[in-house]
C-alpha positions in Angstrom: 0.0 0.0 0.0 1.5 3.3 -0.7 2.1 5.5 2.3 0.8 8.8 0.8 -2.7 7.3 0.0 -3.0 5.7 3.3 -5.8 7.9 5.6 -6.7 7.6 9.5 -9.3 5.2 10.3 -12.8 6.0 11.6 -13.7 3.7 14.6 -14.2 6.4 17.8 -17.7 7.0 18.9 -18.9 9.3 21.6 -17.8 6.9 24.4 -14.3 6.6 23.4 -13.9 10.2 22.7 -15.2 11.1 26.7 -13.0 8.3 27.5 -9.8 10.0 25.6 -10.9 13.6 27.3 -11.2 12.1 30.6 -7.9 10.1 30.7 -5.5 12.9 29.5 -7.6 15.8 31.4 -7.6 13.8 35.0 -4.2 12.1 34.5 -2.8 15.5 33.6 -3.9 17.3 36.3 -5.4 16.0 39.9 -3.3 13.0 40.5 -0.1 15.8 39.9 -0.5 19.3 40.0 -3.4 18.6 43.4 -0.6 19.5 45.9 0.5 22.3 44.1 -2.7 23.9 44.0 -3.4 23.4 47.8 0.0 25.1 48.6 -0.7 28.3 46.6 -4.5 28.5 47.3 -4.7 27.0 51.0 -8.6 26.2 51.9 -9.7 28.3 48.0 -7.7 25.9 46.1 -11.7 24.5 45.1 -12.0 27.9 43.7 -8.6 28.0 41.6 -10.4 24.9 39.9 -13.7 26.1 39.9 -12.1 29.7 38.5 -10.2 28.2 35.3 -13.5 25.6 34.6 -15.1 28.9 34.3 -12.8 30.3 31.7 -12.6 26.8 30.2 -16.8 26.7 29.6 -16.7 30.0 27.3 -13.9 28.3 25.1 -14.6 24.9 25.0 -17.9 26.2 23.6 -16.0 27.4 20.6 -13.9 24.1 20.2 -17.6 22.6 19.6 -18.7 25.2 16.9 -14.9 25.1 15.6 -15.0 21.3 15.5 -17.9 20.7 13.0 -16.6 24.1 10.5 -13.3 22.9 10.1 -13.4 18.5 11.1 -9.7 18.2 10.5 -6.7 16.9 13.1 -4.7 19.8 13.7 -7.7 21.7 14.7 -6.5 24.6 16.7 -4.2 25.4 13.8 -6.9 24.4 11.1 -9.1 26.6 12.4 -6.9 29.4 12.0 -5.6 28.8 9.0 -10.0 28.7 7.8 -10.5 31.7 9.7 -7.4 34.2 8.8 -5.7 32.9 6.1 -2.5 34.1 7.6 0.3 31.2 7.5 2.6 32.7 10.0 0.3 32.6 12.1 -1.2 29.2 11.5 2.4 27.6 11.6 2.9 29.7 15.0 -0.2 28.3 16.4 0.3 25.1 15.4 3.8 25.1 16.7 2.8 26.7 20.0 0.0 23.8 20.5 2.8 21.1 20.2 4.8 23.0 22.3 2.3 22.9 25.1 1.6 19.1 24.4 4.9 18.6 24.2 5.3 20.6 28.0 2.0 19.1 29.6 3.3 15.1 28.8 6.9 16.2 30.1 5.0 17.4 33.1 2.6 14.4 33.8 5.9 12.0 32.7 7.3 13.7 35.4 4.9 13.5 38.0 4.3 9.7 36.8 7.6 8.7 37.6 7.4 10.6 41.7 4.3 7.7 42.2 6.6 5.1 40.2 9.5 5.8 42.4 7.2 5.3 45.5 7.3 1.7 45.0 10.9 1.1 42.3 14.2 2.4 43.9 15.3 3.8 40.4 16.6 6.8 39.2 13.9 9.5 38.7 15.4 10.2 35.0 15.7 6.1 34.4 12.0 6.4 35.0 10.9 9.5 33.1 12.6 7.8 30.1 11.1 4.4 30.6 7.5 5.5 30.8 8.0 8.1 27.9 9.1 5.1 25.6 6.6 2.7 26.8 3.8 5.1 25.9 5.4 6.2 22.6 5.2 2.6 21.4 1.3 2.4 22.6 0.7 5.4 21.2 2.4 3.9 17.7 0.5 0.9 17.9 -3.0 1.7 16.4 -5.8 4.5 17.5 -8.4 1.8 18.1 -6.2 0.2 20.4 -4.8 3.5 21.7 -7.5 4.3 22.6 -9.3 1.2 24.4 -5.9 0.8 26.3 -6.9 4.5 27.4 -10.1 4.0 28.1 -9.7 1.3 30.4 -7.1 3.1 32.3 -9.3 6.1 32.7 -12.0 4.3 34.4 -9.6 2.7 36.9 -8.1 6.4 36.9 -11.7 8.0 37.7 -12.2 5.1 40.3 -9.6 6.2 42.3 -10.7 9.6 42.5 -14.5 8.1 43.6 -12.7 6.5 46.3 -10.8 9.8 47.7 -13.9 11.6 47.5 -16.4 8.9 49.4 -14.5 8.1 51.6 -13.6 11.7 53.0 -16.7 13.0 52.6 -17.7 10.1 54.6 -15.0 10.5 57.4 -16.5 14.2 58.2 -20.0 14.5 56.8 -20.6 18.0 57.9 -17.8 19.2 56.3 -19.5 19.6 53.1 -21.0 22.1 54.8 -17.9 24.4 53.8 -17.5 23.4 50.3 -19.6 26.8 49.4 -17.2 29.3 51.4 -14.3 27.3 49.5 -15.7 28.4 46.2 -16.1 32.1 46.6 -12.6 33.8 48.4 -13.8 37.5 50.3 -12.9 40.0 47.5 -11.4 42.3 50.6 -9.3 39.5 51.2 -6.0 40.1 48.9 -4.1 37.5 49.9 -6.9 34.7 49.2 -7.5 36.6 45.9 -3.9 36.3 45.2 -3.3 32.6 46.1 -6.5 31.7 43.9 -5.1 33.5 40.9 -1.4 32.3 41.6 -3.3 28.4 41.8 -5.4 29.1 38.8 -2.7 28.8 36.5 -1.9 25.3 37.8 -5.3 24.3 38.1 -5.4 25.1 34.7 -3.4 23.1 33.3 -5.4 20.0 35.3 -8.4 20.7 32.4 -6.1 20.3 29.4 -7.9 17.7 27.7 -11.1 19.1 26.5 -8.8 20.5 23.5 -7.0 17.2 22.7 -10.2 15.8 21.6 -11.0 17.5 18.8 -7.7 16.6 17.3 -9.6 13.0 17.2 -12.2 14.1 14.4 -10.9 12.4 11.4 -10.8 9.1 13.7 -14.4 10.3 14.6 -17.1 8.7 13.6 -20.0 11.4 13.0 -17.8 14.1 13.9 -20.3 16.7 13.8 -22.6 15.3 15.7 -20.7 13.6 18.6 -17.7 16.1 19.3 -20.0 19.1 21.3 -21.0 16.2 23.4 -17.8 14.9 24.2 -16.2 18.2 24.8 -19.5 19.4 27.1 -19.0 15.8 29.1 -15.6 16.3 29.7 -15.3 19.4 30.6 -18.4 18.9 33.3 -17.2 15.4 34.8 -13.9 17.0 35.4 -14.9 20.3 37.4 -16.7 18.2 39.6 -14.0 15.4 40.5 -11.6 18.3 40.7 -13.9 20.5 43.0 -14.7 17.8 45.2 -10.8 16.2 45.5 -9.1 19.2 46.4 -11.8 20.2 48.8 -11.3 16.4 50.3 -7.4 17.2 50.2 -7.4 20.8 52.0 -9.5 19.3 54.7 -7.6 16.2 55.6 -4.2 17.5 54.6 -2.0 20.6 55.8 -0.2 22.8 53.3 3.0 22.0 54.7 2.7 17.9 54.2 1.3 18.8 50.4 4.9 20.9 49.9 6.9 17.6 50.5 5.3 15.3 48.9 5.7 13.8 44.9 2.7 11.5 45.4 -0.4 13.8 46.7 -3.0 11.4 46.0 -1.2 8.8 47.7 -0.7 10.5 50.6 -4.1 11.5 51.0 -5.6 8.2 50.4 -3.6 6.7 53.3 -4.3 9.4 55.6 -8.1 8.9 55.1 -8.2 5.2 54.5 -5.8 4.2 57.2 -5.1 1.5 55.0 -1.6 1.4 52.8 -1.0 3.7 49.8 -0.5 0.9 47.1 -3.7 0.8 45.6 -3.9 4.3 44.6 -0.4 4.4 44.3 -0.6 1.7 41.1 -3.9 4.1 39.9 -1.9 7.2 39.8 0.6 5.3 37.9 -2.1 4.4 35.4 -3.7 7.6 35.4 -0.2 9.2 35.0 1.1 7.4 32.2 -2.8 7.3 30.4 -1.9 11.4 30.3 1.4 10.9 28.8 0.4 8.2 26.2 -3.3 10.5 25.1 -1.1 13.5 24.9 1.7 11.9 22.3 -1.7 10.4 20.7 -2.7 13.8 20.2 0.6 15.8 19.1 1.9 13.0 16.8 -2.1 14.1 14.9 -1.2 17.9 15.4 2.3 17.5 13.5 0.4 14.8 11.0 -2.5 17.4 10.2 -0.2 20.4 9.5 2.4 18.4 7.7 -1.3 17.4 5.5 -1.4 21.3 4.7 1.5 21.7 3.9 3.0 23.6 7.1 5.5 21.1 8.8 8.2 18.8 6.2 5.5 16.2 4.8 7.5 13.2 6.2 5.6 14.0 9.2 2.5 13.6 7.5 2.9 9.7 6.3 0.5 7.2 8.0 2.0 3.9 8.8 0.4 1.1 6.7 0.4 -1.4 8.9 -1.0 0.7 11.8 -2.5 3.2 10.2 -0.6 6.0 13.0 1.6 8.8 12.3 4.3 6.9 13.5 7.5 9.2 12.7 5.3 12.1 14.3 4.7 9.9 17.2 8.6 9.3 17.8 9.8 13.1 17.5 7.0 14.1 19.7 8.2 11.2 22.2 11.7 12.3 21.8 11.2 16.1 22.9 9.2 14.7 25.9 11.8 12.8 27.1 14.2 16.0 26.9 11.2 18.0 28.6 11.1 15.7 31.6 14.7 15.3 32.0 15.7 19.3 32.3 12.5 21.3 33.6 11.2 21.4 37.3 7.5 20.5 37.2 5.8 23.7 38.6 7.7 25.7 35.7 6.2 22.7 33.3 3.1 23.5 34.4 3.1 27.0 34.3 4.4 27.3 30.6 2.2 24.9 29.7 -0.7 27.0 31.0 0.7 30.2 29.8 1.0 28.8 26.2 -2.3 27.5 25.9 -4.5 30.4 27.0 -2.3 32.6 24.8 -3.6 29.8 22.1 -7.2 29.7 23.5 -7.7 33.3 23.3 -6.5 33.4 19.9 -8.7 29.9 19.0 -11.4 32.3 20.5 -10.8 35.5 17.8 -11.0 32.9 14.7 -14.6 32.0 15.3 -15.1 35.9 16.2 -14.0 36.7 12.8 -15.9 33.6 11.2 -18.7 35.1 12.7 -17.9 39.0 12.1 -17.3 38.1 8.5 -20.9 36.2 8.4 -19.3 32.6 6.7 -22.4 30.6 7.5 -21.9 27.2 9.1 -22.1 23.9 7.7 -26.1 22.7 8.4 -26.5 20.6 11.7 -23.6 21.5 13.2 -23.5 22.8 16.7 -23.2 26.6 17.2 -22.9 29.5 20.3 -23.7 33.1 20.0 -20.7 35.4 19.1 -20.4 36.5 22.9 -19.3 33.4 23.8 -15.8 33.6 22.0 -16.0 37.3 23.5 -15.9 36.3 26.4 -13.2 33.4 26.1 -10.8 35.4 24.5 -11.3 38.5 27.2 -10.8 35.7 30.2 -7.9 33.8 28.1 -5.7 37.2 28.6 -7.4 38.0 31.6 -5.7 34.9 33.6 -2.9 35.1 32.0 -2.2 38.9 33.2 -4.1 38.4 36.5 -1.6 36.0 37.3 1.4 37.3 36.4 0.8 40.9 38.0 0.3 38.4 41.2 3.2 36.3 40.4 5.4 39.2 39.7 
């Protein structure tokens, strides 16, 4: 078969797809960046999450109208190429997106190999490098199967999370009576304020996932029709594990034991269960690595759709035969991972990986603006928002991003 003729296969429906968000949104984020979030936002560290949900909603509402305009892998890139017509600025976009990838599956590798270490006396960077390879070649192996091996890891990932949040809200049932106050930080209170924008941009980076998905739609099968749905899910099932988790964490767990640890989730498991930390330890493990093998998924299609249009060398756009994967896309993007994880403190991975995207998200946001300023009608059936609603995602896109660095600086 020749290699230039051979296409991605259709064979995801609406349950894989919330499968795929889930995995790389949860492994991504709760079972690493939980700790980190405590320590900057104390008892608000619910409202860091609850804060960058809220600025997730108005964009992931454009992904949806984005995704059935312009159904191609690549989308954030596509759908500025569609929109502006500018190629330096499509190839910048595009770059920046695998840039974050590339940053968010260093991160997660990262944070994998801290629960890994909790139970193999290795190296961390013997690790990092093991569990970047192993996912590379899962991620090479075929999207079907990419994909069920994610979605089975995923529901033992989301499990785990169940667990944490039973069982603590089960220890102390009247503490949900505090969840509210956690929510909402006094606006006379600075240094609340401050600690729930200086969290926000780590809690942010716990709902990268949403966007990954639509990079799926040319392994989609009725793209148009399933992909608002998959986003919407997500995006919902997320805020309310991550709500819930970190309120269970800042009420069982002081700041100072959430500064020393590498495993979070572990160590709050055992200090609410009583019981030994291996169970959840092996779970983060899974969840950990699902983030790092849906991410390469994702990136090796982002290099694969703009090599397709002609933006990246095309030898990045050739489909294996045999598994019908962008395989040489898949190793590079493995290959910069593994330098990622081996060089960069996680916080800092984080951060840039937050920074990046919004910057991305708010410009995502201005495309369907000017799709909709310029009147292009959309393709019948597909699902649609008002123009306000990309408004509003750019303005809170920058809006983060300065908030938090006037804090930070």
């Amino acid at each position: 078969m020749d290699q230039d003729t051979v296409q991605l296969r259709r064979s995801i429906g609406l349950v894989g797809l919330v499968l795929y968000g889930l995995g790389v949104t949860i492994g991504a984020g709760i079972y690493v960046l939980v700790g980190e979030t405590v320590v900057r936002a104390g008892p608000y560290a619910p409202a860091a999450f609850l804060l960058s949900a809220f600025v997730m909603g108005f964009t992931a509402a454009s992904f949806a109208e984005l995704s059935g305009r312009v159904p191609k892998a690549a989308g954030e890139a596509v759908y500025v190429e569609k929109s502006f017509g500018i190629k330096w600025l499509t190839v910048a976009v595009g770059l920046a997106v695998l840039i974050e990838a590339m940053i968010a599956a260093a991160a997660i590798a990262v944070g994998s190999a801290g629960y890994v270490g909790e139970l193999i006396a290795l190296p961390k960077e013997v690790l990092v490098a093991c569990i970047v390879s192993l996912m590379a070649v899962i991620a090479s192996w075929g999207i079907r199967e990419s994909v069920a091996i994610a979605g089975a890891m995923t529901l033992v990932e989301v499990a785990g999370l169940l667990i944490i949040i039973v069982v603590g809200l089960a220890n102390d049932p009247a503490s949900i009576a505090d969840l509210p106050a956690s929510l909402a930080p006094p606006i006379t209170d600075f240094s609340a304020v401050s600690g729930v924008l200086a969290a926000s941009m780590i809690a942010f980076f716990a709902f990268i996932g949403f966007d990954d998905v639509v990079n799926l739609v040319e392994e989609a099968k009725n793209p148009r029709r399933i992909m608002p749905w998959a986003i919407g899910i997500t995006l919902l099932a997320v805020t309310v594990l991550y709500v819930l988790v970190s309120f269970v964490a800042m009420q069982n767990i002081s700041v100072e034991e959430m500064s020393t640890t590498s495993a979070p989730i572990s160590l709050l498991f055992e200090k609410l269960t009583g019981l030994p930390s291996l169970a959840i330890t092996l779970i983060a493990i899974i969840a950990t690595m699902n983030g790092v093998v849906i991410i390469l998924i994702m990136a090796a299609r982002v290099c694969y759709g703009m090599a397709q249009e002609d933006r990246l060398p095309a030898w990045l756009g050739v489909v294996s035969p045999r598994s019908q994967t962008p395989v040489r896309a898949t190793v590079l993007v493995a290959g910069a991972v593994l330098v990622l994880a081996l060089f960069t403190p996680l916080d800092t991975l984080a951060e840039t990986s937050s920074e990046v995207l919004l910057a991305v998200f708010a410009i995502i946001n201005l495309a369907l603006v000017w799709f909709k300023l310029r009147h292009v009608p959309p393709p019948d059936g597909i699902f649609t928002v008002h123009i306000a609603f990309p408004m509003a995602g750019t303005f809170f896109c920058i809006a983060l991003v300065g908030g938090a660095a006037i804090i930070g600086g």
